[in-house]
Jmol script that loads the backbone (N, CA, C; Angstrom):
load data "model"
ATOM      1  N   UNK A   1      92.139  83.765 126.689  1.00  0.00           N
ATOM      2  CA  UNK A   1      93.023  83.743 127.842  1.00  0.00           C
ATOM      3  C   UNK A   1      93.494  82.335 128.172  1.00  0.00           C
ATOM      4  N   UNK A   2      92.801  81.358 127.737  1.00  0.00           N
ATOM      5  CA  UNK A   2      93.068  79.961 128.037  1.00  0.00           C
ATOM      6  C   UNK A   2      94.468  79.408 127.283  1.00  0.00           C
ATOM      7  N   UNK A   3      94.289  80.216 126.041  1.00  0.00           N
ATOM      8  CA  UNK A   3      95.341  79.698 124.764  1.00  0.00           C
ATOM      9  C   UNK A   3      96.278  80.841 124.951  1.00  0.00           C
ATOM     10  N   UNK A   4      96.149  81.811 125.125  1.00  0.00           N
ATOM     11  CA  UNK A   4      97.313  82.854 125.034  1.00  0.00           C
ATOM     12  C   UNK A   4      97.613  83.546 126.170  1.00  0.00           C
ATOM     13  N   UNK A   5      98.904  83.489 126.573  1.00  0.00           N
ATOM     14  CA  UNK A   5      99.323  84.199 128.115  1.00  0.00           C
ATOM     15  C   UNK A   5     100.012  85.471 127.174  1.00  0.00           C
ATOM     16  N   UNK A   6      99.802  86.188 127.717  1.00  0.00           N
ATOM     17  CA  UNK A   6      99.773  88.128 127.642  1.00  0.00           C
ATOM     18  C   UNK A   6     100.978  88.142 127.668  1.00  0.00           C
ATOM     19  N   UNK A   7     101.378  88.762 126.401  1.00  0.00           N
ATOM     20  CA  UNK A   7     103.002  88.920 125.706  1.00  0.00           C
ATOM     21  C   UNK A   7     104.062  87.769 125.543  1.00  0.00           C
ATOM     22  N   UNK A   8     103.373  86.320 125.948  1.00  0.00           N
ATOM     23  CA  UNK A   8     104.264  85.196 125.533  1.00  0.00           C
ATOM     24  C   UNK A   8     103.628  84.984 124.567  1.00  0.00           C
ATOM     25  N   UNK A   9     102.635  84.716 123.970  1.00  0.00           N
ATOM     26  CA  UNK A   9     102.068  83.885 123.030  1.00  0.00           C
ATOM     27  C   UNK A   9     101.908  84.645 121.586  1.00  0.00           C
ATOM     28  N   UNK A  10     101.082  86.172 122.250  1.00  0.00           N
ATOM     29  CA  UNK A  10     100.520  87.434 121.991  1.00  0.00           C
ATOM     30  C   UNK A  10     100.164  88.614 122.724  1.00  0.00           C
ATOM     31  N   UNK A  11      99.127  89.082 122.080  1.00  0.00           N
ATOM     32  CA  UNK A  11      98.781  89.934 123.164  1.00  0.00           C
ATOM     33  C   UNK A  11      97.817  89.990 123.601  1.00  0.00           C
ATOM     34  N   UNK A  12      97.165  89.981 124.503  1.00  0.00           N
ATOM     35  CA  UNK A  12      95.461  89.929 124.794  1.00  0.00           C
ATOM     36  C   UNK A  12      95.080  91.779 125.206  1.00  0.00           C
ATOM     37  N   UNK A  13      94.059  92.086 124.292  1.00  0.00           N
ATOM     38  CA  UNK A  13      93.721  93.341 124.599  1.00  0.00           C
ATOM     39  C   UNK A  13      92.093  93.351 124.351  1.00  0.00           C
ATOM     40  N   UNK A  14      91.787  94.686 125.199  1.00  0.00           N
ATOM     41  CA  UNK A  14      90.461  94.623 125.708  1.00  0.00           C
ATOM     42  C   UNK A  14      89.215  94.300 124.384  1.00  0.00           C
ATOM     43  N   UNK A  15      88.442  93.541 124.413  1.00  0.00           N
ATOM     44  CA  UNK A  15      87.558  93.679 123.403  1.00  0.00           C
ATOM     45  C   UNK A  15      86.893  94.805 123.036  1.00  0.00           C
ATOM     46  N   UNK A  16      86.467  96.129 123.209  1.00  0.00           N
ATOM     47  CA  UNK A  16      86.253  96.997 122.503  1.00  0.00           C
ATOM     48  C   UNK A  16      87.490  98.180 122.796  1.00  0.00           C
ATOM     49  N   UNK A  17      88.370  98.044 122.660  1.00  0.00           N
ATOM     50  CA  UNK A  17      89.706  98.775 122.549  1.00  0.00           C
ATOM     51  C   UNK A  17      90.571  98.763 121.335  1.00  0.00           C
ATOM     52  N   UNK A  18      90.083  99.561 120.786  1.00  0.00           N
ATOM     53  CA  UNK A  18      90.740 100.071 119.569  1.00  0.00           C
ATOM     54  C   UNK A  18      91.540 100.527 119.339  1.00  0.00           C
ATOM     55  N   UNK A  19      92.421 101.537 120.403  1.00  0.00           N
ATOM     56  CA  UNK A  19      93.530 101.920 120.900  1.00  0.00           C
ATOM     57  C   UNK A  19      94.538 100.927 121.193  1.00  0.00           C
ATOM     58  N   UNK A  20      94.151 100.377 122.062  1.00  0.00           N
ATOM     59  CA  UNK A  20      94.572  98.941 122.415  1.00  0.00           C
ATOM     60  C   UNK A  20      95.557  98.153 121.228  1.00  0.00           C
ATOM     61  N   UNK A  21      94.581  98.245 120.899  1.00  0.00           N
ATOM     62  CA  UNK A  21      94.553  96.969 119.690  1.00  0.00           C
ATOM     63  C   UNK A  21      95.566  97.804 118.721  1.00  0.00           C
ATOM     64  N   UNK A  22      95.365  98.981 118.080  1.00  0.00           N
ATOM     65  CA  UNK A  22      96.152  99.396 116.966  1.00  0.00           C
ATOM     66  C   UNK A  22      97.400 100.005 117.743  1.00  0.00           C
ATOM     67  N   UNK A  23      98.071  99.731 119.222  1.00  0.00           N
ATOM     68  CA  UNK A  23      99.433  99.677 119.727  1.00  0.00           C
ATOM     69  C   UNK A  23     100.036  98.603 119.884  1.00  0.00           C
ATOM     70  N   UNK A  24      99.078  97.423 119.908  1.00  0.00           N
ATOM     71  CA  UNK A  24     100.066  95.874 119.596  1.00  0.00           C
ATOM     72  C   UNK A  24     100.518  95.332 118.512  1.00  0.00           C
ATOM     73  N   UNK A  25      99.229  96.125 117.360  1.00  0.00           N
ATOM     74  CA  UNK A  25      99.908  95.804 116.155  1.00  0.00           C
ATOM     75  C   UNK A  25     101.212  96.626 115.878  1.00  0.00           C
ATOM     76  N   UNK A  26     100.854  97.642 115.847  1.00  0.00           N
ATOM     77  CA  UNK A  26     102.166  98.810 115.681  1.00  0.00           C
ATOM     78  C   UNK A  26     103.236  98.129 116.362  1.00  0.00           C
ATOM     79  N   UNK A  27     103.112  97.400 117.895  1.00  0.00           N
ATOM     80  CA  UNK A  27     104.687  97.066 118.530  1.00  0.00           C
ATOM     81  C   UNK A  27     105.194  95.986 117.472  1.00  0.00           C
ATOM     82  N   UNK A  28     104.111  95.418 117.277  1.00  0.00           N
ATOM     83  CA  UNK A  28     104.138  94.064 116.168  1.00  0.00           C
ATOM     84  C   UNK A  28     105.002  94.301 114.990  1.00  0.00           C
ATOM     85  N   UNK A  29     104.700  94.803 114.372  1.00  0.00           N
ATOM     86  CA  UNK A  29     104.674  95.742 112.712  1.00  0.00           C
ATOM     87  C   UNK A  29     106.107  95.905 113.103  1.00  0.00           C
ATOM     88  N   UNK A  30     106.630  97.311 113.860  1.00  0.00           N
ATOM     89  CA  UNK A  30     107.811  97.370 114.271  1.00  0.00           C
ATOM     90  C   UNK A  30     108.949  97.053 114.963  1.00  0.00           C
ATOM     91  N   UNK A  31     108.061  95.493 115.705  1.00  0.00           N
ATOM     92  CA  UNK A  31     109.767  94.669 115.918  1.00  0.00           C
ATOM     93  C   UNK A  31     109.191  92.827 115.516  1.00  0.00           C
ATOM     94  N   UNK A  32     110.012  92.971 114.366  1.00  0.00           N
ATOM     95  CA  UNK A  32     110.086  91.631 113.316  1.00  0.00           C
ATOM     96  C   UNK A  32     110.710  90.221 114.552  1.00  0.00           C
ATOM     97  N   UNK A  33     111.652  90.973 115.183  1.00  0.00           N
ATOM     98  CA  UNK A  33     112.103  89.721 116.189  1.00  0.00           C
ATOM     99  C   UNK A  33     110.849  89.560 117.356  1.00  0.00           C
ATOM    100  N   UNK A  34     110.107  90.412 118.191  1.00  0.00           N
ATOM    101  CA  UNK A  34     109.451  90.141 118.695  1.00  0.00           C
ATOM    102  C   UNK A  34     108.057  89.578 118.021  1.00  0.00           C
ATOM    103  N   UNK A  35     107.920  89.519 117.150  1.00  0.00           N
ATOM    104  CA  UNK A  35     106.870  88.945 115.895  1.00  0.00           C
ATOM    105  C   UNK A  35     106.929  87.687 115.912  1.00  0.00           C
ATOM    106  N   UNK A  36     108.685  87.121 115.655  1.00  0.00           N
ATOM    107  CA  UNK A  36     108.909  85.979 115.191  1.00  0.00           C
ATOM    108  C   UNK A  36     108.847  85.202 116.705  1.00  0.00           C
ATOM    109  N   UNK A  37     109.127  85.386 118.160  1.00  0.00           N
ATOM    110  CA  UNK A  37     109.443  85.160 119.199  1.00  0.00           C
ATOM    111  C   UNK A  37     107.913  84.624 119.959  1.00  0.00           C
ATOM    112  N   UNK A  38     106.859  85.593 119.354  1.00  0.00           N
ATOM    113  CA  UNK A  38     105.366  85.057 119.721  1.00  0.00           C
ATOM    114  C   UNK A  38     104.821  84.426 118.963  1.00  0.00           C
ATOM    115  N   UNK A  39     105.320  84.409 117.735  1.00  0.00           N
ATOM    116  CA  UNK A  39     104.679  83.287 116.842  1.00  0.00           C
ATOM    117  C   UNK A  39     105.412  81.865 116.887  1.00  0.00           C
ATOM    118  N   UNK A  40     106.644  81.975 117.524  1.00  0.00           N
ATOM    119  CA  UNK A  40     106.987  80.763 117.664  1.00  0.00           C
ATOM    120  C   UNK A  40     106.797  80.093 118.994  1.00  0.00           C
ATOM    121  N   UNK A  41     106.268  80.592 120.050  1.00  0.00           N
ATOM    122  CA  UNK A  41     105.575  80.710 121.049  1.00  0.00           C
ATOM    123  C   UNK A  41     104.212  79.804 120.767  1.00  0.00           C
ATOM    124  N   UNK A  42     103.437  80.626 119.897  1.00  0.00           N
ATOM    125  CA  UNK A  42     101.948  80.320 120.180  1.00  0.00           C
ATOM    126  C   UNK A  42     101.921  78.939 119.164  1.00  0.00           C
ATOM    127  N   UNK A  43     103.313  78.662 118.324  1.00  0.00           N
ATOM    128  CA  UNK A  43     102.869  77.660 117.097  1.00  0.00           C
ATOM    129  C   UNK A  43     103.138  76.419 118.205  1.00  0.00           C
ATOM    130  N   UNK A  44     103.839  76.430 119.423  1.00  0.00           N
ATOM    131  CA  UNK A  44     104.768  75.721 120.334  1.00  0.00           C
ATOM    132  C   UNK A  44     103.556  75.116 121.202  1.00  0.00           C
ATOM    133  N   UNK A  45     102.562  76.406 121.826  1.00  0.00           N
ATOM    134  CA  UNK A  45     101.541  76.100 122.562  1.00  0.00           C
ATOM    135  C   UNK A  45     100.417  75.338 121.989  1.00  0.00           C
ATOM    136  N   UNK A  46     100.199  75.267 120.702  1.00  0.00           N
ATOM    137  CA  UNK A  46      99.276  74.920 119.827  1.00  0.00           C
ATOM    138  C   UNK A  46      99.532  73.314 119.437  1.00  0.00           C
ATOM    139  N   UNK A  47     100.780  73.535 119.381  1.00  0.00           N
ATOM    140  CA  UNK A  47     101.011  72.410 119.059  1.00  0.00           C
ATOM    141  C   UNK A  47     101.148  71.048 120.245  1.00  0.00           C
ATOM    142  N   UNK A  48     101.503  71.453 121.337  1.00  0.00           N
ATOM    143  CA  UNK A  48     101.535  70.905 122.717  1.00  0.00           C
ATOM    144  C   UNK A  48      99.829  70.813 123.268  1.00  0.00           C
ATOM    145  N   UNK A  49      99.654  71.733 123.157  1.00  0.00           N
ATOM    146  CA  UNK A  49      98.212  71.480 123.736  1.00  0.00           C
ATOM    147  C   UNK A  49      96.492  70.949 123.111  1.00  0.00           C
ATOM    148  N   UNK A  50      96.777  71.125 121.605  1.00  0.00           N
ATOM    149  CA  UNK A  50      95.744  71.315 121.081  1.00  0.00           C
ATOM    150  C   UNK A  50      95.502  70.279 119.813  1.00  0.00           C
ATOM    151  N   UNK A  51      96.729  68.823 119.896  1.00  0.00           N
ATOM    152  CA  UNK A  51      96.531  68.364 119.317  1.00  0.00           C
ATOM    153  C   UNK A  51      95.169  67.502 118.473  1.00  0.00           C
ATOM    154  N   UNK A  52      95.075  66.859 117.757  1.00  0.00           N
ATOM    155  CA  UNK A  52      93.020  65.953 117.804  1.00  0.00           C
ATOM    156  C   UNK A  52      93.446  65.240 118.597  1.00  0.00           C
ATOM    157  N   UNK A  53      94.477  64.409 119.069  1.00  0.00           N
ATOM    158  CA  UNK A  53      94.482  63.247 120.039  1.00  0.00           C
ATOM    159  C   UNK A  53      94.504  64.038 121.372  1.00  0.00           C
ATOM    160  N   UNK A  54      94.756  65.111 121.682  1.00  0.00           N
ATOM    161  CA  UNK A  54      94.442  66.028 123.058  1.00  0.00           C
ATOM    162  C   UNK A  54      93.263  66.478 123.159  1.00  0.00           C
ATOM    163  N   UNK A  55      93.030  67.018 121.876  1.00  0.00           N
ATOM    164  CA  UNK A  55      91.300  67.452 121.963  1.00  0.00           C
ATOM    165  C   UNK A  55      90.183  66.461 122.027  1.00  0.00           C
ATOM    166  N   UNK A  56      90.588  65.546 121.469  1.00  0.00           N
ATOM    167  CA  UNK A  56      89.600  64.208 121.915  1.00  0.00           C
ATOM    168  C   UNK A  56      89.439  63.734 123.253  1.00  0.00           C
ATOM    169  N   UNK A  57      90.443  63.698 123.792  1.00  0.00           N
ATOM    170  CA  UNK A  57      90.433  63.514 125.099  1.00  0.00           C
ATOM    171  C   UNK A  57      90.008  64.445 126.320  1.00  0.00           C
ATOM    172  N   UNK A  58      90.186  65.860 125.850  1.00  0.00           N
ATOM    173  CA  UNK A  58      89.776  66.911 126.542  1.00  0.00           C
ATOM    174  C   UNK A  58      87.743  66.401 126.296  1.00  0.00           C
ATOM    175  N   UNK A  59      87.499  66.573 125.134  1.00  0.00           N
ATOM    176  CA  UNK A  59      85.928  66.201 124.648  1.00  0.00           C
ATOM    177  C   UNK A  59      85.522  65.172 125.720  1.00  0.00           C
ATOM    178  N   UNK A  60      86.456  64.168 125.097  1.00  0.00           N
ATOM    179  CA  UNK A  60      85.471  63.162 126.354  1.00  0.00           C
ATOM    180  C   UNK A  60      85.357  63.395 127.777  1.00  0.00           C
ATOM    181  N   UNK A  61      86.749  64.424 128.219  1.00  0.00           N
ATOM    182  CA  UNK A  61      86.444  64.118 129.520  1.00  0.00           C
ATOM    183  C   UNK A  61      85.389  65.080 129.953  1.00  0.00           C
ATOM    184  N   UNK A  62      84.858  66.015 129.520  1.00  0.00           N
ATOM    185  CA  UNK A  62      83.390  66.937 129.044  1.00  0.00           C
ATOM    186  C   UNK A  62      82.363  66.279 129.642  1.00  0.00           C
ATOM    187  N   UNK A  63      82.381  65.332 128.324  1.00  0.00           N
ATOM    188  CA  UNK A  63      81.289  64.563 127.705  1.00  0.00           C
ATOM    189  C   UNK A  63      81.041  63.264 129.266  1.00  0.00           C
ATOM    190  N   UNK A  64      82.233  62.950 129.471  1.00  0.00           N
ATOM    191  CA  UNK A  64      82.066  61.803 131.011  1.00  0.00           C
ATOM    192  C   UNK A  64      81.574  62.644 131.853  1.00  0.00           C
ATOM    193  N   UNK A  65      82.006  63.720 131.917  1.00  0.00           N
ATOM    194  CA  UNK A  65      81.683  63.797 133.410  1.00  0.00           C
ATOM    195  C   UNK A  65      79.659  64.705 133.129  1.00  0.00           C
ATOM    196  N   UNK A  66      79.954  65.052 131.870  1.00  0.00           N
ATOM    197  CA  UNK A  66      78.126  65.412 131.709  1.00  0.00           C
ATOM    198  C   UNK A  66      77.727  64.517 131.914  1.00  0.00           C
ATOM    199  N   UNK A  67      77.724  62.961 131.800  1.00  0.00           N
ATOM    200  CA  UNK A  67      77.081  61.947 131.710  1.00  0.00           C
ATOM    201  C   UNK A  67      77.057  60.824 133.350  1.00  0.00           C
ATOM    202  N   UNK A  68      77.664  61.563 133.901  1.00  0.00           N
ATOM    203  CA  UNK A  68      77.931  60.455 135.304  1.00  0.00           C
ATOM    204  C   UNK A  68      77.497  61.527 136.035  1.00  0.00           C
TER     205      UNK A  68
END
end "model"
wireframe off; spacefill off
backbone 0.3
color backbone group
């Protein structure tokens, strides 16, 4: 939920939902533009947020404030 907002990124569905799960793929499967629209989404978020020079900095600020 931190990395993916619900139908921008992907889809977030319930962890033991199997139902669930095999109707997002199916929406998936059957629309190629909405496929391409969340994957260019989540490559966008990934890339903005999750760089090593972001994640390093996210770490330390962890790691400071465990330590003070």
């Amino acid at each position: 939920e931190e990395v993916i907002e619900n139908g921008v990124q992907g889809f977030l569905v319930p962890l033991e939902n199997p139902e669930e799960l095999s109707k997002a793929i199916l929406q998936l499967l059957n629309n190629p533009d909405q496929r391409r629209k969340l994957g260019l989404a989540a490559s966008f978020q990934i890339m903005q947020g999750y760089t090593t020079e972001q994640m390093c900095k996210k770490y330390l600020k962890v790691v400071n404030r465990l330590i003070l």
